[in-house]
C-alpha positions in Angstrom: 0.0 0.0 0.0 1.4 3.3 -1.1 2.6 6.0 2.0 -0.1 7.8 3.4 0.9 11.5 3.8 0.3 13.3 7.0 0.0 16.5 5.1 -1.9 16.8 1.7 1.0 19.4 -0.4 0.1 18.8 -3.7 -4.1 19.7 -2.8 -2.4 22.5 -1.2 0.2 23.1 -4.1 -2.6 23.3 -6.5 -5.1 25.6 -4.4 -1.8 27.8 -4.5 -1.8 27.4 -8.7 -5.6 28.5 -9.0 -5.0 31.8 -7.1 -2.1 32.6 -8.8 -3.4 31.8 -12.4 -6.7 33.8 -11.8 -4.6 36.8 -10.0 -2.9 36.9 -13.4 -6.1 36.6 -15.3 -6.6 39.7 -12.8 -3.8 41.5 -13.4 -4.6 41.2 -17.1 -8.1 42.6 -16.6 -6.9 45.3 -15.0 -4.6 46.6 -17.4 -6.3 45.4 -20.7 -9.6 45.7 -19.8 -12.9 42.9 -19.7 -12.8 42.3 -23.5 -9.1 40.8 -23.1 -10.2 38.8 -19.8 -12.5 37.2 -21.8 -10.1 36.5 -24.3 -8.2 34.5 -22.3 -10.8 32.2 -21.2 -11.5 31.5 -24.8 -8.2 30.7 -25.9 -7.0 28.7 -22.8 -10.6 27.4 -21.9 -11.7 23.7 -23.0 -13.9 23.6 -26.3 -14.5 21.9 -29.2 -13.2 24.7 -31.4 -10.2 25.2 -29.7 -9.5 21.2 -29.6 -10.0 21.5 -33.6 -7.8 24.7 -34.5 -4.5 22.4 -32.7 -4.9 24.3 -28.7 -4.6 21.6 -27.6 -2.9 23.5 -24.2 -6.5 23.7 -23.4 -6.9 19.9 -21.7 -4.7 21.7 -19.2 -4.8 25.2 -18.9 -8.4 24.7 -18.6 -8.4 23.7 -14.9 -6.7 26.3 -13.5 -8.5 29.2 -15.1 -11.5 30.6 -13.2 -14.9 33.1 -14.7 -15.5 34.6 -11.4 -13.9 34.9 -7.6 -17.0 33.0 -6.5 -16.0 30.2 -8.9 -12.8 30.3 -7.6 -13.5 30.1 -3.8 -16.2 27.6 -3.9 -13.9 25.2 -6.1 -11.2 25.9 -3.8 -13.1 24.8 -0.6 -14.1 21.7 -2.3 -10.5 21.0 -3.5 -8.9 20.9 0.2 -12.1 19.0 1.4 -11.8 16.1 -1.1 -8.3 16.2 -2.4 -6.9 16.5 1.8 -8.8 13.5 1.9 -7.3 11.2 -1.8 -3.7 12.5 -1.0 -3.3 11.2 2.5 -5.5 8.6 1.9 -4.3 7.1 -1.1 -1.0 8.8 -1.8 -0.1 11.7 -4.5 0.4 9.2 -7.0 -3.2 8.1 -7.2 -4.2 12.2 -6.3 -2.6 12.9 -9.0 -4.4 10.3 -11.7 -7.9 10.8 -10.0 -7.5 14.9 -10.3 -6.1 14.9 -14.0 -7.6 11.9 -15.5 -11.3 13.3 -13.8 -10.3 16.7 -16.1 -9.6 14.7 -19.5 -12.7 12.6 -18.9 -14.9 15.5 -18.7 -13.5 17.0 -21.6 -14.7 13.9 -23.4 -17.7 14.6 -22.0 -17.8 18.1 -23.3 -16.7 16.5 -26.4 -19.3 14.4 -27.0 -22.2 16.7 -25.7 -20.9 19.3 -28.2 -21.0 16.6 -31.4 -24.7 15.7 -30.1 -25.9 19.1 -30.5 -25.7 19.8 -26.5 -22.9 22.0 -25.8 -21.7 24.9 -27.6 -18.6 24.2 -30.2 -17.1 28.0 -29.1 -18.2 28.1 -25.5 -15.3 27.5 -23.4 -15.4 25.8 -19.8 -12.6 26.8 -17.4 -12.2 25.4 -13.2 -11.0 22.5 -11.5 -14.8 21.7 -10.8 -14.4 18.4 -12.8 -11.2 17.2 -11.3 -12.8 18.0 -8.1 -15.7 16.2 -8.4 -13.5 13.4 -9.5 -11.6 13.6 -6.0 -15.2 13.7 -4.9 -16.1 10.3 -6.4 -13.2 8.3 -5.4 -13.0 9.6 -1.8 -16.6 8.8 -1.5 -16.2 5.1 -2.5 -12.7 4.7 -0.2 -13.6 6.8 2.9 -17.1 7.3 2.9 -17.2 7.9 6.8 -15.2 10.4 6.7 -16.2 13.1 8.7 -15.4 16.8 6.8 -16.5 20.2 7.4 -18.1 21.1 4.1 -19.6 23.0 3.0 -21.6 24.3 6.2 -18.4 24.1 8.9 -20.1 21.2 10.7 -19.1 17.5 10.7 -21.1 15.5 7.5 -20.0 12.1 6.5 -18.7 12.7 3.5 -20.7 10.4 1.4 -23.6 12.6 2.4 -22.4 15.3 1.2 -21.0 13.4 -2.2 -24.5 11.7 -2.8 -26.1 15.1 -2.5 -24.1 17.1 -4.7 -24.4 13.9 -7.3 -28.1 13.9 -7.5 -28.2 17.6 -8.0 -25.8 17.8 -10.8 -27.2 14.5 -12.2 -30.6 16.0 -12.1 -29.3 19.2 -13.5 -27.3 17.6 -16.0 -30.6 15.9 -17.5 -32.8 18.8 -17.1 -30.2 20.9 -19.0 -29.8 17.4 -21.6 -33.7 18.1 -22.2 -34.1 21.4 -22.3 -35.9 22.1 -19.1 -33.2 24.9 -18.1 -30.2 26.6 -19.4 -27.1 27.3 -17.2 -23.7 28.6 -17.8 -22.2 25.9 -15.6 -21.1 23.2 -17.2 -22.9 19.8 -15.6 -21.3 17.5 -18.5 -18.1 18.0 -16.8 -19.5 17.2 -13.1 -20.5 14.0 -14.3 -18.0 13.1 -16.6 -15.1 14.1 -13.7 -18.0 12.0 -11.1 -17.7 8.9 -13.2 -14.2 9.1 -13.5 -13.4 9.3 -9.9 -15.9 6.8 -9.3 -14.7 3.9 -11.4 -10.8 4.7 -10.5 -12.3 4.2 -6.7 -13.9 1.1 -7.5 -10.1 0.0 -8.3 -9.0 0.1 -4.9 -9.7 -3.0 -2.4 -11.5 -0.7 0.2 -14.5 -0.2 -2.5 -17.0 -3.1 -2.0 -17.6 -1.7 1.8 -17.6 2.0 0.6 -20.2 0.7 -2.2 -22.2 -1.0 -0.2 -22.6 2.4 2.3 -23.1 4.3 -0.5 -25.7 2.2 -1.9 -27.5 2.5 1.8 -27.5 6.4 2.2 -28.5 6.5 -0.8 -31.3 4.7 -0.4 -32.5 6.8 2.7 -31.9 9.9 0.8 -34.7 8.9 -2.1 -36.9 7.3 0.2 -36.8 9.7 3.0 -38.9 12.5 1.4 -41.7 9.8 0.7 -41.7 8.6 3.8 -42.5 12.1 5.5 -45.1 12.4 2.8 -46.8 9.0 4.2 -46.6 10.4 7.9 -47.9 14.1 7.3 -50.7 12.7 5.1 -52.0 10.1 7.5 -51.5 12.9 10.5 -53.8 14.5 8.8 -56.4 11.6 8.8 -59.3 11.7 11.1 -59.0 8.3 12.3 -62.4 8.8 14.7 -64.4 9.6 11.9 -63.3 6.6 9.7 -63.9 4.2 12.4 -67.4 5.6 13.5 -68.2 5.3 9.6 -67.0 1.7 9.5 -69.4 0.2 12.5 -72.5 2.0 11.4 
């Protein structure tokens, strides 16, 4: 079994890569104004077009680029929460495959959504959101109990927190597949980077036990909300009534 790390550097190393890429893009904005921000995020962002005109930098500079310091600090909270979590667990080696192969799977992704009419050829998708929810999916299936403090700064398991952020960007993902909303965030990639991270998780010995939990709170998750349903409508049931009316 590989080391496991008492401190997560390369999560930490990367969080450190995102803030300096978007301080440059930044810095750019700043002096060259919005049109050239954007610019950037074209060029070095992952599309179809771009993979078709030879920039094919764009698998990689992809990740690191952010739209907006929201993006940025919401991806970043979720990258020491998950990656923290692969790294020490599993060692860099395997943090390493799970964040960049969950990135070139989701491009695929893209990929394909684009050449089924889905996705935009020219819109570019930039953030580590896809790596990340990669780390997300093999963490999940390795230490499911895990007990982290996102995204509300109280203990969760984190297969809670995994299986609820997969059923909304699952459910997203198909509402946007059938037109039911639009969004600028790009739910392809969630998935695609999910799957990834799930089926490299699935590789470790550890997995049948975290499948097995996962298949349980998942479970209570979709059945939950039906079950209060059943209690709050019989509550409301006069039960006196119904049995008066069944001996007269």
């Amino acid at each position: 079994m590989e080391k496991k790390y008492e401190k997560p550097k390369l999560t930490h190393y990367f969080i450190i890569l995102c803030i300096i890429a978007y301080a440059l893009q930044l810095f750019l904005k700043y002096y060259y104004g919005e049109d050239f921000f954007n610019s950037v995020l074209i060029e070095y962002g992952f599309s179809l077009q771009n993979i078709l005109i030879g920039r094919i930098w764009v698998f990689l500079t992809s990740i690191f680029l952010h739209a907006t310091p929201e993006h940025l600090v919401m991806n970043l909270i979720a990258l020491y929460f998950f990656g923290k979590v692969v790294e020490q667990e599993l060692g860099r080696k395997k943090f390493l495959l799970a964040f960049f192969a969950s990135a070139l799977i989701a491009n695929l992704f893209i990929v394909v959504s684009t050449l089924l009419g889905y996705s935009s050829m020219t819109t570019p998708t930039v953030g580590a959101s896809a790596a990340i929810f990669g780390l997300m999916g093999i963490s999940m299936i390795t230490k499911p109990l895990e007990f982290i403090f996102y995204p509300y700064l109280i203990p969760i398991p984190l297969v809670l927190v995994a299986l609820i952020y997969t059923l909304f960007n699952v459910a997203s993902f198909l509402l946007v597949l059938t037109g039911q909303i639009s969004s600028n965030i790009s739910y392809v990639s969630h998935v695609g980077g999910l799957v990834s991270g799930l089926l490299l998780g699935f590789r470790e010995e550890r997995s049948k036990k975290g499948f097995i939990i996962i298949l349980f709170i998942l479970f209570l998750l979709l059945t939950t909300p039906f079950i209060i349903l059943i209690i709050n409508t019989l509550e409301n049931f006069n039960y006196i009534n119904i049995i008066l009316n069944i001996f007269r």
